[in-house]
KEZA-95479 format. One record per residue (C-alpha): x negated, z negated, y. Coordinates in nm, 2 decimals. Layout:
N
+--------+--------+--------+
!     px !     pz !     py !
+--------+--------+--------+
!      X !      Z !      Y !
...
+--------+--------+--------+
% end
This chain:
199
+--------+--------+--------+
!     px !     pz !     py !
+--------+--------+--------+
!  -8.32 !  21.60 !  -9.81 !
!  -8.40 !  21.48 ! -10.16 !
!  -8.63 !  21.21 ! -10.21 !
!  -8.99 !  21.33 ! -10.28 !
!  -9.09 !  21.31 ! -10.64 !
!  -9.30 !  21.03 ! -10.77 !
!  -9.66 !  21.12 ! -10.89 !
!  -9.76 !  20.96 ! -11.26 !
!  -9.97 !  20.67 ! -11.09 !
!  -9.64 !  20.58 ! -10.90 !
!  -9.45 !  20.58 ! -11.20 !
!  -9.68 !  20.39 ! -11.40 !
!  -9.69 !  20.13 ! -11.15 !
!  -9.34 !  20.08 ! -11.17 !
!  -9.29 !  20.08 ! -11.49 !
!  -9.53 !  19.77 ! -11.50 !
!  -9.42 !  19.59 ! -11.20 !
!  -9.01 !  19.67 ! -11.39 !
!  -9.21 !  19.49 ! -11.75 !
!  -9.36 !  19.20 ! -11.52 !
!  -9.04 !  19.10 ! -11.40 !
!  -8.88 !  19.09 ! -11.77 !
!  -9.13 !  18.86 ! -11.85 !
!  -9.05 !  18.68 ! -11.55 !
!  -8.73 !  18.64 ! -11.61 !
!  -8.75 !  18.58 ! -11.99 !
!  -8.61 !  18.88 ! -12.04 !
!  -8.87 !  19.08 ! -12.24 !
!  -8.88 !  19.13 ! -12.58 !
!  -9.19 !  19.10 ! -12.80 !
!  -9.23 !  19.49 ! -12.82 !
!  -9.23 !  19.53 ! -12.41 !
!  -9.46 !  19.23 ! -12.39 !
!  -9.69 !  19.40 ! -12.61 !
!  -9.65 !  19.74 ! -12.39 !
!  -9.72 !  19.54 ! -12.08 !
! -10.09 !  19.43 ! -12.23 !
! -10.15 !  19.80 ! -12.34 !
! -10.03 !  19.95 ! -11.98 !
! -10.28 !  19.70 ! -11.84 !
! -10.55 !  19.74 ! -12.04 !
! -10.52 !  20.12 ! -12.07 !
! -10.50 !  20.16 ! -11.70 !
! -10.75 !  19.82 ! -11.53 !
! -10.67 !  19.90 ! -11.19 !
! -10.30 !  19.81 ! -11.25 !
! -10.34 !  19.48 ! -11.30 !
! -10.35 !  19.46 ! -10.91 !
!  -9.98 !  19.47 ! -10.92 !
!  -9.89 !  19.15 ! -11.08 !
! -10.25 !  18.98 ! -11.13 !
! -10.42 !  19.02 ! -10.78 !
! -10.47 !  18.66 ! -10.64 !
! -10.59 !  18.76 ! -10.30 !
! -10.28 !  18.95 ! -10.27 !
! -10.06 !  18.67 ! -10.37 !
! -10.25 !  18.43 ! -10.14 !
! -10.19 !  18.67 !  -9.84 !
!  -9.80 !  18.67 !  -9.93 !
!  -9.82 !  18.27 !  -9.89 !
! -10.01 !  18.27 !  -9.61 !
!  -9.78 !  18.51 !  -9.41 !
!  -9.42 !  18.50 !  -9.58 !
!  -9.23 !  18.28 !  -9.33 !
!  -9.41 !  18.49 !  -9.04 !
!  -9.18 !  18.78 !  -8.89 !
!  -9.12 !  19.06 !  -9.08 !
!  -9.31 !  19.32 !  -8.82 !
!  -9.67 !  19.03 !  -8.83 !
!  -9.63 !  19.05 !  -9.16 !
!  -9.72 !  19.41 !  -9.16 !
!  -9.92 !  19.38 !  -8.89 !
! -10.14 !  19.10 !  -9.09 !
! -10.17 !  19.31 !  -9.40 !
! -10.27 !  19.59 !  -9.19 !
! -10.51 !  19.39 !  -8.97 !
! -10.67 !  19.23 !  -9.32 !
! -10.75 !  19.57 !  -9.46 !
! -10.90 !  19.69 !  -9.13 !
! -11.12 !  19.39 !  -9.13 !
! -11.22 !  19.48 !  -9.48 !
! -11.26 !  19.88 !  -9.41 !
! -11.51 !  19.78 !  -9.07 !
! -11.72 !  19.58 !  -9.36 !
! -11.80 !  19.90 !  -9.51 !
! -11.58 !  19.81 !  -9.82 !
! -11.46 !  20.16 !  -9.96 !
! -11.87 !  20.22 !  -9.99 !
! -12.00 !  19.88 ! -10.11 !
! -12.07 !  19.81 ! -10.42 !
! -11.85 !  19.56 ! -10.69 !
! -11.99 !  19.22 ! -10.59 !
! -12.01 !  19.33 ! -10.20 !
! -11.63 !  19.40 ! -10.19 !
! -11.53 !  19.10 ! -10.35 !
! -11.70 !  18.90 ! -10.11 !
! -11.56 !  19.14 !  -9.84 !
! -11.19 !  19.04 !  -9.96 !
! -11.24 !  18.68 !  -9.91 !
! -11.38 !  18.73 !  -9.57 !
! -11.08 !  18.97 !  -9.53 !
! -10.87 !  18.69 !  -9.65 !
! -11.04 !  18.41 !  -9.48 !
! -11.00 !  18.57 !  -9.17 !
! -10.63 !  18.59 !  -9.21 !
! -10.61 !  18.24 !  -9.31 !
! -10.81 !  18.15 !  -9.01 !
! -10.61 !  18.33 !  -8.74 !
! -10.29 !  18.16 !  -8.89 !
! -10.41 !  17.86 !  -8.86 !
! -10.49 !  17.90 !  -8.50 !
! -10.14 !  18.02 !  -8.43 !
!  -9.99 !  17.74 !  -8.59 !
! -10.27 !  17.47 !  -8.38 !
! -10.17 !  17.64 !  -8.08 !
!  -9.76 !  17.59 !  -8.17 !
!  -9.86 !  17.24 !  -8.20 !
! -10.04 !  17.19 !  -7.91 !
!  -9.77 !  17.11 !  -7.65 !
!  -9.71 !  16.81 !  -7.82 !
! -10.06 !  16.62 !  -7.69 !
! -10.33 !  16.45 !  -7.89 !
! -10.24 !  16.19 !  -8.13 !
!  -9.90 !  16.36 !  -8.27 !
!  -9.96 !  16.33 !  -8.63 !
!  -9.80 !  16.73 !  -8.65 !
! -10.12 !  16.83 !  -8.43 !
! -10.32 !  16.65 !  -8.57 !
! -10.23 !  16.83 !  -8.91 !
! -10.29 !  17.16 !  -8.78 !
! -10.63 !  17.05 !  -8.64 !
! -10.74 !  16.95 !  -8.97 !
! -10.63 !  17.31 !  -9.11 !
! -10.80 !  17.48 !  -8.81 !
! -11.15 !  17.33 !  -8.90 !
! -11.10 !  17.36 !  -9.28 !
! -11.02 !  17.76 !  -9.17 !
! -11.30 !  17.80 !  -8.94 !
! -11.53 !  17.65 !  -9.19 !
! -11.40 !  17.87 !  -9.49 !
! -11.43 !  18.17 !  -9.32 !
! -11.79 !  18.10 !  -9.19 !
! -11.88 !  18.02 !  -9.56 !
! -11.71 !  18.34 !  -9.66 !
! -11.92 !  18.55 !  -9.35 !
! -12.25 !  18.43 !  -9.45 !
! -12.20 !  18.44 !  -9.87 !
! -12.14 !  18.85 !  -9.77 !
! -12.50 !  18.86 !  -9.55 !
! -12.66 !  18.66 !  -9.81 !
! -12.60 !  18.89 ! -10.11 !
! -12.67 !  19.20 !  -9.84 !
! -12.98 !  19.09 !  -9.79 !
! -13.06 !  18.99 ! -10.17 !
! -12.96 !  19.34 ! -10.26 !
! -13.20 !  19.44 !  -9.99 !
! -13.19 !  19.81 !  -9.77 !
! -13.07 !  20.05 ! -10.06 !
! -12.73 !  19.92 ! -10.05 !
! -12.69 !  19.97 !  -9.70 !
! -12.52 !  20.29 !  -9.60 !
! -12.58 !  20.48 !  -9.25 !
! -12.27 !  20.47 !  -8.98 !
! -12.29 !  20.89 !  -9.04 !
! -12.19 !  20.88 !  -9.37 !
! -12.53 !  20.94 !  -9.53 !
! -12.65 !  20.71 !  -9.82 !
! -13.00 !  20.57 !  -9.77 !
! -13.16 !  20.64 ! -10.07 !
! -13.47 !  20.40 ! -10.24 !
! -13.68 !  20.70 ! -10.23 !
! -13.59 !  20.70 !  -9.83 !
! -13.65 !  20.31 !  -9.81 !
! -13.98 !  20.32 ! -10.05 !
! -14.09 !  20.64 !  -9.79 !
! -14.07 !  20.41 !  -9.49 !
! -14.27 !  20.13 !  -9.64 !
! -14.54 !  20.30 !  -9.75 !
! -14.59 !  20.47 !  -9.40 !
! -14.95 !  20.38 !  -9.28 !
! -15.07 !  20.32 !  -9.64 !
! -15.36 !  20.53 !  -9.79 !
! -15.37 !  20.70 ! -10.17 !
! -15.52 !  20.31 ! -10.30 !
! -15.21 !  20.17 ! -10.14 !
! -15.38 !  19.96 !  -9.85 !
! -15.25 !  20.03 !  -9.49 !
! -15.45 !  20.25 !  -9.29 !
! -15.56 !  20.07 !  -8.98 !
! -15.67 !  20.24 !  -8.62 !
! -15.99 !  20.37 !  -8.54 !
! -15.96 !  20.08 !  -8.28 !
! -15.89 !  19.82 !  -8.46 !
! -16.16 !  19.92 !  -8.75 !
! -16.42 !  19.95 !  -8.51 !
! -16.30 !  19.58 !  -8.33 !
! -16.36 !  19.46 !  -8.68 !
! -16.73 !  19.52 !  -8.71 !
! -16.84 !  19.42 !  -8.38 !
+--------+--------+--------+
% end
């Protein structure tokens, strides 16, 4: 059966990742040096391909890990991302998302690679290494966890989305907090508590 054909987008993105590796190499002449700028520039999203450092971090992290963990991992990371709502949030929400998403990656090798050195017993300067790591991890990934509530609660209840599917809307939020209030913008209070008032 013959191979299905590529769309556009896959073909631009080889076609940039084919440039990149000229330029690697040394290979590239001024002209495709100067195509490899416009391709970037025409299209922003491609510069994923060769400029994404969270996606060259998460190679390091998990290169010398089996093959299937590898896939696993990347897998695992975007799943992590995708359960912090990060198709939906908006630009500074998902950048903080994909250092949590990398954090969390970082953090789960560094536990794998404590426990390895475990066996050996406290005091071996090998565990002791990976101990070090471990907290570092732990701490970086708490940083991460709480950066992403902080800016969530900064940007307050309109960016929050409903598990449904169903934006919240400001007119929605602005609804709910002006339930109780009269037409001159004071809260209404009970009959009970107006009358306990002027006793």
């Amino acid at each position: 059966m013959p191979d299905k054909a590529m769309t556009q987008a896959e073909l631009d993105r080889q076609a940039l990742a084919d440039l990149a590796r000229k330029i690697d190499t040394g290979q590239a002449t001024s002209a495709e040096r100067v195509e490899f700028r416009r391709r970037l520039e025409a299209a922003p999203n491609l510069w994923r391909i060769v400029g994404d450092l969270n996606l060259q971090a998460e190679h390091h992290l998990i290169v010398n890990l089996p093959e299937a963990m590898q896939d696993g991992l990347r897998v695992g990371r975007r799943a992590v991302q995708a359960d912090l709502g990060y198709a939906t949030a908006p630009p500074i929400e998902r950048l903080l998302i994909e250092a949590v998403g990398l954090a969390w990656l970082r953090l789960g090798i560094m536990e794998l690679r404590h426990a390895s050195s475990a066996w050996a017993g406290p005091g071996n300067a090998q565990a002791d290494f990976w101990s070090r790591n471990l907290t570092a991890a732990q701490g970086r990934y708490l940083r991460a966890v709480v950066a992403l509530a902080r800016v969530r609660r900064l940007l307050g209840p309109t960016a929050l989305q409903a598990n449904i599917g169903q934006q919240v809307t400001a007119a929605q939020v602005v609804a709910g907090k002006d339930k109780g209030r009269n037409r001159g913008g004071r809260r209404e209070e009970s009959p009970r508590r107006s009358k306990d008032r002027y006793a």
